[in-house]
N, C-alpha and C positions, 0 to 999 in steps of 0.2 A: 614499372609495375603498376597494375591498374588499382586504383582505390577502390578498398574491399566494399563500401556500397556499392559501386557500380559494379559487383562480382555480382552481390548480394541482389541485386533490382534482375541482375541475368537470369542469376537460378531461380527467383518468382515465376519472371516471365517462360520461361522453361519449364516448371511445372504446370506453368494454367496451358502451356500448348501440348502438354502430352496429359495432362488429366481434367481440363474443360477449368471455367470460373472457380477460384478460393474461396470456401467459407470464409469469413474474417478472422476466425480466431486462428486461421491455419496460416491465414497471410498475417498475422500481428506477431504469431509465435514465431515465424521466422523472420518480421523485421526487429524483433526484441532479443529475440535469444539466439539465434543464427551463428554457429562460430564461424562462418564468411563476411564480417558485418554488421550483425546484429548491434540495436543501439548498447543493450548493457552486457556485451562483450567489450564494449568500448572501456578505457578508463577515464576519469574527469568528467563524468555524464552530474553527478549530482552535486551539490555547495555554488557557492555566489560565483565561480567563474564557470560552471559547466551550465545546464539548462533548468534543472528548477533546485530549490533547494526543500529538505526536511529541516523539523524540528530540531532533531540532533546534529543536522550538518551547519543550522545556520548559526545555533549558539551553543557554547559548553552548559550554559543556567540550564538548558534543557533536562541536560542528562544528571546534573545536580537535584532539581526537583524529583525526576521520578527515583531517587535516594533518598529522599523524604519519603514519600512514598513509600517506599519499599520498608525503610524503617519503621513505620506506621504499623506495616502489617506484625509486626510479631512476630517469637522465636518459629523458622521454618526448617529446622534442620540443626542434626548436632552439630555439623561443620560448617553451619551457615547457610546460608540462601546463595543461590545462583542466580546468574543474566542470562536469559536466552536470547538473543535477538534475529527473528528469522527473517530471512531478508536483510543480510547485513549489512550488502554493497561491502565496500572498502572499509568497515570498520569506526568510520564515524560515530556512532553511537557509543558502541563500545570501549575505543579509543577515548573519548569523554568522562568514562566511568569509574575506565581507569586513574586516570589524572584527577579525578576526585578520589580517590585512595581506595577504589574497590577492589578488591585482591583479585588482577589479572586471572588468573587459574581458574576461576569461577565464573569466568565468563566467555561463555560461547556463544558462538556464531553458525549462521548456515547461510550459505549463500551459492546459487550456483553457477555463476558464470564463475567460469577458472580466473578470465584474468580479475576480476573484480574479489575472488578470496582469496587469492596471491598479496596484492597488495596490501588486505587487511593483513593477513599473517603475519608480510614485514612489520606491519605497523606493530603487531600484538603479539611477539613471538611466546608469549607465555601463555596464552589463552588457545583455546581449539575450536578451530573451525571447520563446519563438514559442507560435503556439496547438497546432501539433501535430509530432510527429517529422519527420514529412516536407515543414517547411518547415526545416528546418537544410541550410544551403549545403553546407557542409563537414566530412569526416569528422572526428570529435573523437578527440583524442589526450591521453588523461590519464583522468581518473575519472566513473564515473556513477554516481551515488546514485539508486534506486527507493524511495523511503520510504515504506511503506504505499502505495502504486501500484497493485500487482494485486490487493489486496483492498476495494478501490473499484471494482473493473469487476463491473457486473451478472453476477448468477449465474441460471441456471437451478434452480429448487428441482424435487427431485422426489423420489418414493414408492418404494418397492420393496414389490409385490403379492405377495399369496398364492403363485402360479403362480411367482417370479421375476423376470418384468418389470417394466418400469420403468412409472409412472406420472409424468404433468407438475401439477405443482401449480400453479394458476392462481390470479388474482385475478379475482373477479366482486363479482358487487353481489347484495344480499341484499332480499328485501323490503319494508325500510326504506330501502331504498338505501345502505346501510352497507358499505366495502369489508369482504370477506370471502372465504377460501379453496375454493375451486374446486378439482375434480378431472378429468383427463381422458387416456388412453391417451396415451402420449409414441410419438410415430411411429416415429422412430430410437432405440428400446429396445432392438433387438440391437445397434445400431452403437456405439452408449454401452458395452453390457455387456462387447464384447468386448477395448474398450481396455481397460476397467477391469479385468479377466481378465489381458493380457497385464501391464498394470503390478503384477497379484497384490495384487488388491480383494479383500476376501471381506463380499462383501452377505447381508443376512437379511431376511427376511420383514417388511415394513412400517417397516422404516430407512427415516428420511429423509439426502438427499444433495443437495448442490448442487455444480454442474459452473459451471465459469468458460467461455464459449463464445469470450471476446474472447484469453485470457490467452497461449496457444503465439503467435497473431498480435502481440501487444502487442511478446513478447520477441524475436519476429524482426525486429519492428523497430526498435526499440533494436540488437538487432545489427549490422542494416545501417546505424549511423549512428558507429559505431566502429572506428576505424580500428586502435588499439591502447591497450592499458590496461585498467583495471579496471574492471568493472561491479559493485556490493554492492548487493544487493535485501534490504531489511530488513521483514519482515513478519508476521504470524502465518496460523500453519497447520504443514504435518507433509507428509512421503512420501504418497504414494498408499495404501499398506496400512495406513499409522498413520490418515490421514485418513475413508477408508471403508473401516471397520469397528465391529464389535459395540462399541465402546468409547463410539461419537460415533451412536450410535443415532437420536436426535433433533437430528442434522445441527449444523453452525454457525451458520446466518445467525441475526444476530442487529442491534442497534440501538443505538447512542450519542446518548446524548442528556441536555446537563448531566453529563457526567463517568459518568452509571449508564449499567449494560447491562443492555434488555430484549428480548423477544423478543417485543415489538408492535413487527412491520416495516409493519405495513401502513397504523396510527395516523397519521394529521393528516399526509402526503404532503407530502414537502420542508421537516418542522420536526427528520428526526434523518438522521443518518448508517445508512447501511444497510448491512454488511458480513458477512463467510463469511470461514473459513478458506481459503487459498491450498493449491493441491496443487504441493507443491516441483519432485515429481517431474516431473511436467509442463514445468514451466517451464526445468527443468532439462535437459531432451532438448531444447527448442527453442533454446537455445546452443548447446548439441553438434551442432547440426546446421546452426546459421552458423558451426559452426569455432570455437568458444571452449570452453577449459578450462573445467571446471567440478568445484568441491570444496563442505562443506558440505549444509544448512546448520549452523553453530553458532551459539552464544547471541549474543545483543548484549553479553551481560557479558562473555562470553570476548574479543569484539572488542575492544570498548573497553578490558577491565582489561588486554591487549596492546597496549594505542595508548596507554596513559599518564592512563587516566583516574585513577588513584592520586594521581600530579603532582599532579591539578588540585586534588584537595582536601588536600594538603599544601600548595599554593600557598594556600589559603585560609586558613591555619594564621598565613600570614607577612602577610598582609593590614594592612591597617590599619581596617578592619573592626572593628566593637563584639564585646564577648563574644556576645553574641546575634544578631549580625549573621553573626557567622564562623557559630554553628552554624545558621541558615537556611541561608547559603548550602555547608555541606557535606551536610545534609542533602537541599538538591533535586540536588546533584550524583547520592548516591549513590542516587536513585529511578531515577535511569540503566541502574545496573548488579545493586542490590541484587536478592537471590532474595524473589521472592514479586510482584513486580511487570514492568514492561516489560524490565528485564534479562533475565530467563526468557522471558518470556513473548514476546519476538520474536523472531525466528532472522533470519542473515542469510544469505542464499546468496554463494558469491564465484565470479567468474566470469571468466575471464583472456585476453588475446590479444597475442602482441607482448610481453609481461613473464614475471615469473616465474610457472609454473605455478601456477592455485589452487590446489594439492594445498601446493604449500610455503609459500602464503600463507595457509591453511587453519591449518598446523602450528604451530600460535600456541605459544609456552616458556609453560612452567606458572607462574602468577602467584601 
């Protein structure tokens, strides 16, 4: 039987020959989500033996701080507060939150690759999990975690030409039949330019950029699925001026694959993770516009070293833990928060409705 990427890399190359060069987001969506292959159709794609890890999959401290957190905020319901966590993957997160004594029942999942909310369900069989937002019955009250969420949704890649306009960077097939980069006039190049103008973009001559097309839809829906409470979108990326500009010249998208990051997106289709910077800003007016606070974003270190992640590794101090044991396990704690790794390097937006404003859940005391 052929190995379902090389089905996967068929049907690309089959559609660019019956329908001309891939917009990228149209070749990402099916090297990501493809049930012939796709990377997260796959299972074992995310924690320390698949290719990259999250916050929740690389420690349980994780999922105990945003429990402070959550505590923090106040009574949210007569039966308590809920988890929501969109974008579940396998359960990781949740699976966590459980085992810190969050009452499984109350914590839901969405996640849409089948085999990736299979596996959580076994993990979770008392918790509910759906394939997409808008099978949740009822409005949740209590918290939502986006964890790397929107920088998993296909990007548009594109050029900025001589003249100022935009270019669409396409995928086609090369005379070896080899996927490879394509160029072609992007049609809605003023309509791009002008958001990008009023959000105070400043483009130059032959930047590459990519535009998230799913991302303001994503977060209104999530909006419309909360009733009251906290939503924390944890991911990498910057503002709109910090993101496109002369700094990020040759764009972000780039690839995970085995723990390294490369920028061969286009390599062996459904064997890495395919990802771009998030524009906060963005996503940031599409709450403001279902009526939710919105503060941030700031670090994951600031969140966390404000939710008690210090505790967790003086609690590993009193352990009963081998000498070598304690310093493993303080050591992955503080990959968490320390500078120089995912502490820095992911922001989280906070985003409020029915509580107390993100602006003073934003105001984290200096740790």
């Amino acid at each position: 039987m052929r190995e379902r990427s090389g089905v996967l890399s068929d049907l690309i190359r089959q559609e660019i020959e019956a329908s001309g060069p891939l917009r990228f987001d149209r070749f990402q969506e099916l090297a990501l989500y493809s049930p012939c292959g796709g990377y997260y159709e796959r299972a074992g794609r995310v924690g320390r033996a698949g290719d990259f890890v999250t916050g929740a999959s690389w420690h349980p401290a994780f999922a105990r701080c945003l429990l402070r957190f959550l505590g923090s905020l106040g009574p949210l319901g007569a039966d308590g507060p809920s988890v929501l966590d969109v974008g579940a993957g396998e359960g990781e997160l949740l699976a966590a939150l459980a085992a810190a004594s969050f009452p499984p029942e109350r914590l839901v999942g969405v996640e849409r690759s089948d085999t990736r909310r299979s596996a959580a369900q076994a993990v979770l069989p008392a918790s509910t999990f759906h394939p997409s937002l808008d099978r949740i019955g009822s409005p949740v009250t209590g918290l939502v975690v986006a964890y790397e969420l929107f920088d998993a949704l296909p990007v548009r890649a594109l050029r900025v030409a001589e003249d100022g306009s935009l270019v669409e960077r396409t995928v086609g097939l090369g005379a070896d039949g080899v996927l490879g980069w394509s160029e072609r006039p992007a049609p809605d190049s003023a309509e791009i330019l002008r958001g990008l103008v009023r959000r105070r973009a400043e483009l130059e001559p032959d930047q590459r950029l990519e535009l998230r097309p799913g991302a303001a839809g994503l977060a209104a829906r999530i909006a419309r699925v909360v009733r009251s409470g906290v939503i924390l979108v944890f991911d990498y990326g910057a503002g709109t001026r910090a993101l496109y500009g002369p700094a990020r010249r040759l764009g972000t998208l780039e690839a995970f694959l085995r723990h390294q990051v490369t920028r061969e997106v286009l390599t062996d289709p459904g064997s890495r993770d395919i990802t771009a910077w998030v524009d906060f800003d963005e996503i940031a007016d599409a709450f403001r516009a279902g009526g939710f606070d919105v503060a941030g974003p700031v670090s994951q270190s600031r969140f966390l070293l404000s939710n008690g992640i210090a505790a967790e590794i003086e609690a590993v101090g009193r352990s009963s833990l081998s000498a070598p044991g304690r310093m493993a396990e303080r050591n992955a704690i503080a990959k968490l928060f320390m500078p120089g790794g995912m502490g820095e390097s992911i922001r989280v937006l906070i985003v409020s409705k029915g509580t107390a404003p993100a602006s003073a859940l934003a105001a984290f005391p200096e740790v």
